[in-house]
C-alpha positions as CSV (number, residue, x, y, z in Angstrom):
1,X,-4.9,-20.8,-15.1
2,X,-4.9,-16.7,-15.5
3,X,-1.2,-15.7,-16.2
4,X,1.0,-13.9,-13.5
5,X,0.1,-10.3,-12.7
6,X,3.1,-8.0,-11.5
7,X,1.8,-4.1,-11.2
8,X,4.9,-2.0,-10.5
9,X,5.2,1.9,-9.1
10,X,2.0,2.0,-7.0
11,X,1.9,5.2,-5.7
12,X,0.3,3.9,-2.1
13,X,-0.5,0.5,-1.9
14,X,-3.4,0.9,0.7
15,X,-4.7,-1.5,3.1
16,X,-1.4,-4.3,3.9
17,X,-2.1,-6.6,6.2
18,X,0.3,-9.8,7.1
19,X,-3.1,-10.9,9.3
20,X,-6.7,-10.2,9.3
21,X,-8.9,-9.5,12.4
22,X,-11.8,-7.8,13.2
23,X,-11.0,-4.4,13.8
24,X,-12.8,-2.4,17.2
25,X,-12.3,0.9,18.1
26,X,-8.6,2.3,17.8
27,X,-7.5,-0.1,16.0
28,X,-10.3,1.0,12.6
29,X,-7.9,4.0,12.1
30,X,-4.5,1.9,11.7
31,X,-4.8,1.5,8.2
32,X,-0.9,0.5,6.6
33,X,0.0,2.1,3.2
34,X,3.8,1.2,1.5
35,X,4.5,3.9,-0.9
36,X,6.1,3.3,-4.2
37,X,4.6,-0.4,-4.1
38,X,4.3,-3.7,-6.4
39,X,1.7,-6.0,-6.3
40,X,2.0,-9.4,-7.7
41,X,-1.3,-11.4,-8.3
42,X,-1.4,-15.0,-9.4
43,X,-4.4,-16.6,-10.9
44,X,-7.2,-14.6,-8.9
45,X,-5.0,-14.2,-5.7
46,X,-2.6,-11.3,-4.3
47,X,0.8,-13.5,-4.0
48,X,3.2,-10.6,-3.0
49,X,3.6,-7.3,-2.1
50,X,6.4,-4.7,-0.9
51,X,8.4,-1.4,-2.0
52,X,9.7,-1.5,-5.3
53,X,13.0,-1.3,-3.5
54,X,12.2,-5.2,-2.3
55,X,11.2,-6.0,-5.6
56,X,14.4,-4.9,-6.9
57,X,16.5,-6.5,-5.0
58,X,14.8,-9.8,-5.4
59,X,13.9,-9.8,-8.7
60,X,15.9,-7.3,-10.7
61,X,14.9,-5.1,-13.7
62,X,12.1,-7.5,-15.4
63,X,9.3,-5.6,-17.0
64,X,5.9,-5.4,-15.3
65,X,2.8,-6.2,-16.6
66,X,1.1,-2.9,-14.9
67,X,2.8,0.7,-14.5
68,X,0.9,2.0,-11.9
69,X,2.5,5.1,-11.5
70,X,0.6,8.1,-9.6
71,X,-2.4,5.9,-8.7
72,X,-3.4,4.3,-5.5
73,X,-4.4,0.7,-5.2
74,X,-7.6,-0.4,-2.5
75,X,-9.4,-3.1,-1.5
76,X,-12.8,-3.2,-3.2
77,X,-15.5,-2.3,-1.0
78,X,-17.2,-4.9,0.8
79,X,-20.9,-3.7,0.9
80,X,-22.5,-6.0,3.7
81,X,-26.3,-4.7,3.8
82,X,-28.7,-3.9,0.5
83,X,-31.8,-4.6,-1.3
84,X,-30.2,-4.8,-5.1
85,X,-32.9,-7.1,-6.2
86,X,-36.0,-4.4,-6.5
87,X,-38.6,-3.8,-9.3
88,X,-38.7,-0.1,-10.8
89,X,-38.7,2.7,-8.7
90,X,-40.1,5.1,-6.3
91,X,-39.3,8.8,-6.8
92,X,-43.1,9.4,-6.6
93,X,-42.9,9.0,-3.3
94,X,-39.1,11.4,-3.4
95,X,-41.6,14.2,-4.6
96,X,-44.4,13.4,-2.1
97,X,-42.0,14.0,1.0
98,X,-40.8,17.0,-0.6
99,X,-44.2,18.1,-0.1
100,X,-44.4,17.5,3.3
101,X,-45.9,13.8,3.8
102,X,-44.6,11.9,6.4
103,X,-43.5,8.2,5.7
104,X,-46.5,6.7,7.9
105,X,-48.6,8.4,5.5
106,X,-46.9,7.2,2.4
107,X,-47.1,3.9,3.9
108,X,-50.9,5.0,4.9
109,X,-51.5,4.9,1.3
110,X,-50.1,2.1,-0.1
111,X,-47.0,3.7,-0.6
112,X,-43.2,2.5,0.9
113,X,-42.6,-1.2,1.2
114,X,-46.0,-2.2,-0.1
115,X,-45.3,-0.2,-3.0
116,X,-42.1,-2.3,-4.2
117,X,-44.2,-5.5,-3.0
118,X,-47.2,-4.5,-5.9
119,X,-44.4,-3.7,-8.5
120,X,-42.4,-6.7,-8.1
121,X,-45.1,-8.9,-7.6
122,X,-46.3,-7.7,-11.2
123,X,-42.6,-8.2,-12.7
124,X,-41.4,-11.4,-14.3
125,X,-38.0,-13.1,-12.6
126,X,-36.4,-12.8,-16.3
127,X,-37.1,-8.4,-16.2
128,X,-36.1,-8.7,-12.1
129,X,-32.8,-10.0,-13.2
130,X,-32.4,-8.0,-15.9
131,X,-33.1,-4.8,-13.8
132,X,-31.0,-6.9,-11.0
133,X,-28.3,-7.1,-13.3
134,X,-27.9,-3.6,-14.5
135,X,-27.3,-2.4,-10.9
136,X,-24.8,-4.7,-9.8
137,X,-22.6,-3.2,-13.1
138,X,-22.8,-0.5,-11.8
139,X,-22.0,-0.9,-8.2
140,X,-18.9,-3.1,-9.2
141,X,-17.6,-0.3,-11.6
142,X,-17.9,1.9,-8.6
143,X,-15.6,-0.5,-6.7
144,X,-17.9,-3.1,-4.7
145,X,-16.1,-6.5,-4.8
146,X,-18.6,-8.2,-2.3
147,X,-22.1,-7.5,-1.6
148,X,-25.0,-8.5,0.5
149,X,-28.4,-8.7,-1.7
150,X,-31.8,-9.6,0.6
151,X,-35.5,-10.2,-0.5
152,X,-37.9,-8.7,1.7
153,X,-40.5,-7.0,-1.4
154,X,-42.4,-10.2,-2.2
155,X,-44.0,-10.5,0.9
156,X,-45.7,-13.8,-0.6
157,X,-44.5,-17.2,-0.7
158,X,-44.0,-16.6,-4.5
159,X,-42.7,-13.0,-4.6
160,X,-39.9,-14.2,-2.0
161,X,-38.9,-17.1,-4.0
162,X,-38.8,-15.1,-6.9
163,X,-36.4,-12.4,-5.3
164,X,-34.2,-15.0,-4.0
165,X,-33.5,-16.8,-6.9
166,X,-32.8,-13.7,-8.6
167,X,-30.2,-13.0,-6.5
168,X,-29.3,-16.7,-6.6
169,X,-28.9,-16.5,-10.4
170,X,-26.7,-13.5,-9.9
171,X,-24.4,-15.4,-7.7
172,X,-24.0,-17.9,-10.4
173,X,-23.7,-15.1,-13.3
174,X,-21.5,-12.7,-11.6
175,X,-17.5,-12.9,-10.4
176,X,-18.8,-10.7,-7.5
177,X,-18.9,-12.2,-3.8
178,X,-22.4,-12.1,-3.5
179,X,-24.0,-13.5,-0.2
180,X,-28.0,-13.6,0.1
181,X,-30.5,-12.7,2.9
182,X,-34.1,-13.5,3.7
183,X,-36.1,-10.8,4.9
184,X,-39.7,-12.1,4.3
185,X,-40.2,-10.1,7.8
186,X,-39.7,-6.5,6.4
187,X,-43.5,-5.9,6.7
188,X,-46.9,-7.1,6.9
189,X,-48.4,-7.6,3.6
190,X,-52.0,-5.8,3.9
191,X,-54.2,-9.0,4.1
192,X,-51.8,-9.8,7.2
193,X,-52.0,-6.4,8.9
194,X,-54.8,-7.9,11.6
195,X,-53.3,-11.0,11.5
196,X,-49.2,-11.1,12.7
197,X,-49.4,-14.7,13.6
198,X,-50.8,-15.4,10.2
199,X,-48.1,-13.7,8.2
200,X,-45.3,-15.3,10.6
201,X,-46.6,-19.1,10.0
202,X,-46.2,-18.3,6.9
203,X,-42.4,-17.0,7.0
204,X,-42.1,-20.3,8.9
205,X,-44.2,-22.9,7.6
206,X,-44.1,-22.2,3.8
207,X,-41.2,-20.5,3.4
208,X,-38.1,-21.4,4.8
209,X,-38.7,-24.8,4.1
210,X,-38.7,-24.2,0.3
211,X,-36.0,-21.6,0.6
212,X,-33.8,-24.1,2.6
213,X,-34.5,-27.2,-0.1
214,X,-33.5,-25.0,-3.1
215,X,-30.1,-23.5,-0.7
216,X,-31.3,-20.0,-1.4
217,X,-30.3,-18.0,1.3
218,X,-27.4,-17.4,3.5
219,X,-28.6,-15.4,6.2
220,X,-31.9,-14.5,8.0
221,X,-32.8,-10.8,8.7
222,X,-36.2,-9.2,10.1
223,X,-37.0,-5.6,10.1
224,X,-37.3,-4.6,14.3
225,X,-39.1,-1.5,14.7
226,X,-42.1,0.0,15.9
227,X,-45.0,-1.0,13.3
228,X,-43.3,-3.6,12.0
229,X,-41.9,-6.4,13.8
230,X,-41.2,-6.5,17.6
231,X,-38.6,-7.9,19.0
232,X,-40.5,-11.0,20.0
233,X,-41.9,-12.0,17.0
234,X,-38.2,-10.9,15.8
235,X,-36.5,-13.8,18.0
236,X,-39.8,-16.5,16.6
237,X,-38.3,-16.1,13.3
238,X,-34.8,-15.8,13.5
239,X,-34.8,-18.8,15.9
240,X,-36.7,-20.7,12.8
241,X,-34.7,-19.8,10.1
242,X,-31.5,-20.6,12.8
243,X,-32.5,-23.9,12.6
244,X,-32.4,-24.1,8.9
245,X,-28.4,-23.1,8.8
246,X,-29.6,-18.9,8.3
247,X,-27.7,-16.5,10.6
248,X,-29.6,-13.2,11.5
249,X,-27.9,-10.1,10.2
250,X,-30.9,-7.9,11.2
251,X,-32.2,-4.2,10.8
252,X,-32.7,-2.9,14.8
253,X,-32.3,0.8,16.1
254,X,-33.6,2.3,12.7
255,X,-36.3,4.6,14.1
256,X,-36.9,3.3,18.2
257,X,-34.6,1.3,20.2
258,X,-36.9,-1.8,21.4
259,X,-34.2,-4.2,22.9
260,X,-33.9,-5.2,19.3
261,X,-29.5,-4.5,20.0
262,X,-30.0,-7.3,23.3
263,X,-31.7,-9.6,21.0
264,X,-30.1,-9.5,18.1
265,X,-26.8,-10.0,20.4
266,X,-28.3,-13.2,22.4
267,X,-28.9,-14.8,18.5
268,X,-25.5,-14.5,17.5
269,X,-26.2,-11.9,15.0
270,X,-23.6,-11.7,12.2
271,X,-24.0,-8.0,12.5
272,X,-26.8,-5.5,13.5
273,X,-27.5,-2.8,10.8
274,X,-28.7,0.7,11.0
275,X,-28.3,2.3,14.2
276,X,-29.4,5.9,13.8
277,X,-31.3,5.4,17.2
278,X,-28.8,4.0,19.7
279,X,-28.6,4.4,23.8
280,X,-26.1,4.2,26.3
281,X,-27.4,0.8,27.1
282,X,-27.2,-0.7,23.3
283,X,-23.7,0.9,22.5
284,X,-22.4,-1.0,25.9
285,X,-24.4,-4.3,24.9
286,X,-22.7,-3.7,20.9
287,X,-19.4,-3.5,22.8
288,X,-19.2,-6.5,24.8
289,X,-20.6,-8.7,22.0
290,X,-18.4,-10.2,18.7
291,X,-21.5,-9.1,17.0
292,X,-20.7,-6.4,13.9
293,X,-22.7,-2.8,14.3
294,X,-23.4,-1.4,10.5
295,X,-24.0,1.6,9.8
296,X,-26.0,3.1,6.8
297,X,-25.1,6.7,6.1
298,X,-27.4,7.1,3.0
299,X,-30.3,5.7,4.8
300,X,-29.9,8.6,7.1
301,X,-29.0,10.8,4.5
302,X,-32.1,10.4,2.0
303,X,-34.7,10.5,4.6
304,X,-33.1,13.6,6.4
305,X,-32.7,11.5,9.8
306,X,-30.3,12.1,12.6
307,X,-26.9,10.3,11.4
308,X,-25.9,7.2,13.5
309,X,-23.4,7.5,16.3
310,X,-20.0,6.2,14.8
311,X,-17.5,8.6,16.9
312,X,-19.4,7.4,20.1
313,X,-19.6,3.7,18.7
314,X,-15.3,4.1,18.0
315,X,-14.8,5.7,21.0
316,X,-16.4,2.5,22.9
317,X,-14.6,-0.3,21.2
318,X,-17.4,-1.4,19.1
319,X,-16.9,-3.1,15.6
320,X,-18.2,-1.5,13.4
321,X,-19.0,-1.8,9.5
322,X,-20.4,0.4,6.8
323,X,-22.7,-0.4,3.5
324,X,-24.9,1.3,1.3
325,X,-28.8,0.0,1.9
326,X,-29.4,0.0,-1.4
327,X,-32.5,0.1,-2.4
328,X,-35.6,2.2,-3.6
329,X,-37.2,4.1,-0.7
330,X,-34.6,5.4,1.7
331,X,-31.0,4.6,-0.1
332,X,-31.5,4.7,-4.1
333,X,-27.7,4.4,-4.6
334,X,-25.3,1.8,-4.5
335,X,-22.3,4.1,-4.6
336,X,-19.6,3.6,-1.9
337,X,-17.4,5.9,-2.2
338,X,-20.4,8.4,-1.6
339,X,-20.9,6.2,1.6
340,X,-16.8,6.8,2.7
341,X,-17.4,10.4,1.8
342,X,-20.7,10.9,4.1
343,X,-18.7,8.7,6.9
344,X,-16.4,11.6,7.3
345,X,-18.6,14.6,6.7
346,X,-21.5,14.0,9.0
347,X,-20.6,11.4,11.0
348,X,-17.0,12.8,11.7
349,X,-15.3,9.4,11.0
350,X,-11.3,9.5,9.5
351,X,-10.7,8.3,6.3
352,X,-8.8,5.2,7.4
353,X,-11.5,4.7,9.5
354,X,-13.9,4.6,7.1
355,X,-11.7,2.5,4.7
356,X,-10.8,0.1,7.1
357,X,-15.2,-0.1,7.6
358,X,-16.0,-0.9,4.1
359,X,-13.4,-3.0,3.2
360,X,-11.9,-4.8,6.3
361,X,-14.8,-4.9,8.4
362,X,-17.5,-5.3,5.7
363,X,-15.4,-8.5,4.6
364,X,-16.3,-9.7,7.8
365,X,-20.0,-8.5,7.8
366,X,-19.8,-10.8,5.1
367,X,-17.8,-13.7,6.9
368,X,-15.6,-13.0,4.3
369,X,-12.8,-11.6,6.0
370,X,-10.3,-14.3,5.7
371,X,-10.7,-14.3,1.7
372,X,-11.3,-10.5,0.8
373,X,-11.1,-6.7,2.5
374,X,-7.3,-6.1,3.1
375,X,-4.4,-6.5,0.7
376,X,-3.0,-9.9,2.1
377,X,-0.9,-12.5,0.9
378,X,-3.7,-15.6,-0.6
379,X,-6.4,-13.3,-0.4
380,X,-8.7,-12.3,-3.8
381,X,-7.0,-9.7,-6.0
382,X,-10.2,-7.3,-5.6
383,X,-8.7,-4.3,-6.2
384,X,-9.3,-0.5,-7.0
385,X,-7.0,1.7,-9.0
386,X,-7.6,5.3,-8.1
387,X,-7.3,7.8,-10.8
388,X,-4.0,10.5,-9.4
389,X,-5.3,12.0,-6.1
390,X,-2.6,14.1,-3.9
391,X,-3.7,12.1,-1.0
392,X,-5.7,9.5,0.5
393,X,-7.6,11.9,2.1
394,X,-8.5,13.5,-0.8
395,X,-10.6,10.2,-2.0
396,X,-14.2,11.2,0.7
397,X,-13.1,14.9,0.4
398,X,-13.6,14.8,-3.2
399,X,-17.0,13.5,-2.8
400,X,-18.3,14.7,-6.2
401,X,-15.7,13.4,-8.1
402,X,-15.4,9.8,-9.7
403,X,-12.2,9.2,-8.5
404,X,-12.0,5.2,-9.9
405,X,-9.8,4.3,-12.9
406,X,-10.6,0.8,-13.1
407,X,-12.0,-1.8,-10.7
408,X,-10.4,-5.5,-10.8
409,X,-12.3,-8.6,-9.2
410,X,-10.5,-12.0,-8.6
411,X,-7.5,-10.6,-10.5
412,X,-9.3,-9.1,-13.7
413,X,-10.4,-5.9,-14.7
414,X,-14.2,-5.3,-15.0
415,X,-14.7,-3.8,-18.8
């Protein structure tokens, strides 16, 4: 058993919660904060919490184990949606859409999806995790507790595999929440471009069946878009991998809305990422469903797209989560707290809102949200300590700025 924890003088103890829910709409910008706080963490878990006042007057004058003085204390990010698992890297194509190409005509040339498909299809599983590996150091020293990894650039039975047990491997490595996602469906591999059926009997057939033996995935997703997979041939798969114990969490309203929101909802979708292209129609759908919209800020960012709707979303009682998309075409960083800082420049979202997102919310993107995202009594201590900011506010403002002293996952710090 891990010795008791007691961290004493916490500036602003962020993100109290005696319950957790869901949150929708108004309630994403009630975030609590108890100045001058102590924590208390036993084992892995937060066992108490209060003003150092309470503390006091229940315990007396022992001495802590943490002075926390000037800095804030989160929740680590919850980052519900990314592609960690990748092979190399694509600024080639950064440069070519500098110069003016369009995406189709990367793609046109081999380029895009099909590009990471060739690479990691030509990488061992030992350098994948390697590579694998090095990332998700880094994104947990930048404050993700929990993360979302999915395949999707194997596009082969044995490319797939290889991805997912990657990512399986890193689940058993890591002290990271890790959940995993099958996106065989992210395109059609080029032998399969004249043939959909083909390439979906496959996903089916050969797949799933191996990936459900060896427990490999937790959740289904397929890529719904024009040119890739239509909404259809979205609900074939999803429906197959459904019956192998996979939820959908699925990319819809990236580029088009194609009823991908109404399907995705009918499924039961954990939650329905992207989002930059959303009507009247799909933000009233989003908001009479328990289904989770996630938005992807980077995504929008990198490829110079319009950013998705979030004060429109808020504003109609949707739930709503935010993650990073990860990954190396359209979001080649895993940084959050660039993520928080983009949810309140371009897409006008308040901090707290954008805390509650990636923490509370992306917890339950995660169907975590009973064990992580909020600091709650028999939760996981998976915490960040801020360096001294004047304000919580200051944390996206800053956007520059590390602004992370240390990171601690299931009540230890991260060296």
């Amino acid at each position: 058993m891990m010795p008791s924890t007691l961290i004493t003088n916490i500036k602003q103890l962020v993100g109290t919660r005696t319950e957790s829910h869901l949150l929708r709409g108004k309630e994403l910008s009630e975030l609590q904060i108890i100045e001058n706080a102590f924590l208390r963490i036993e084992d892995d878990e937060i066992a108490e919490y209060g003003s150092m006042q309470q503390l006091k007057s229940n315990i007396g004058h022992q001495p802590s184990n943490i002075d926390a003085s000037s800095q804030s204390i989160l929740p680590a990010w919850c980052d519900s949606h990314t592609h960690l698992v990748f092979a190399g890297s694509r600024e080639s194509e950064f440069v070519d859409k500098l110069k003016g190409l369009t995406y189709s005509e990367i793609n046109a040339k081999g380029g895009g999806i099909l590009n990471s498909a060739k690479k990691l299809n030509e990488t061992s599983e030992d350098e994948l995790f390697n590579q694998s590996w090095k990332r998700l150091e880094e994104v947990c020293k930048l404050g993700t507790g929990a993360i979302e990894i999915k395949s999707g650039y194997g596009l082969t039975l044995e490319g797939e595999l290889k991805m997912l047990r990657v990512i399986k491997k890193l689940k058993e490595k890591s002290n990271l929440h890790i959940k995993s996602t099958f996106l065989g469906a992210h395109t059609y591999p080029l032998r399969y471009r004249e043939n959909h059926q083909g390439y979906i009997d496959l996903i089916i057939n050969e797949m799933l069946p191996v990936i459900a033996k060896e427990k490999l995935a937790d959740y289904i997703d397929v890529f719904c878009e024009k040119g890739f997979f239509s909404k259809e041939e979205m609900e074939t798969i999803c429906k197959a991998g459904m019956s192998y114990g996979l939820k959908p969490k699925l990319h819809v309203n990236q580029l088009n809305s194609i009823g991908g929101i109404e399907a995705g909802i009918k499924l039961n979708a954990i939650s329905l990422d992207h989002l930059e292209t959303m009507t009247v129609e799909d933000i009233s759908a989003l908001n009479k469903s328990n289904t989770i919209g996630t938005l992807l800020p980077t995504a929008a960012f990198f490829l110079r797209m319009p950013f998705q709707p979030a004060r429109e979303l808020i504003n109609a009682n949707c739930a709503i989560a935010l993650a990073s998309d990860y990954n190396p075409g359209s979001s080649p960083s895993g940084n959050m707290n660039f993520v928080l800082s983009l949810s309140c420049i371009q897409m006008k979202m308040l901090p707290e809102e954008a805390i509650n997102a990636a923490t509370i919310n992306g917890a339950y993107a995660l169907e975590l949200g009973n064990e992580l995202g909020s600091i709650t009594v028999g939760k996981k201590a998976n915490l960040i300590f801020t360096k001294p900011i004047p304000s919580l506010s200051y944390f996206p403002y800053a956007f520059g700025t590390n602004l992370i002293d240390k990171v601690m996952i299931k009540g230890e710090f991260i060296s």
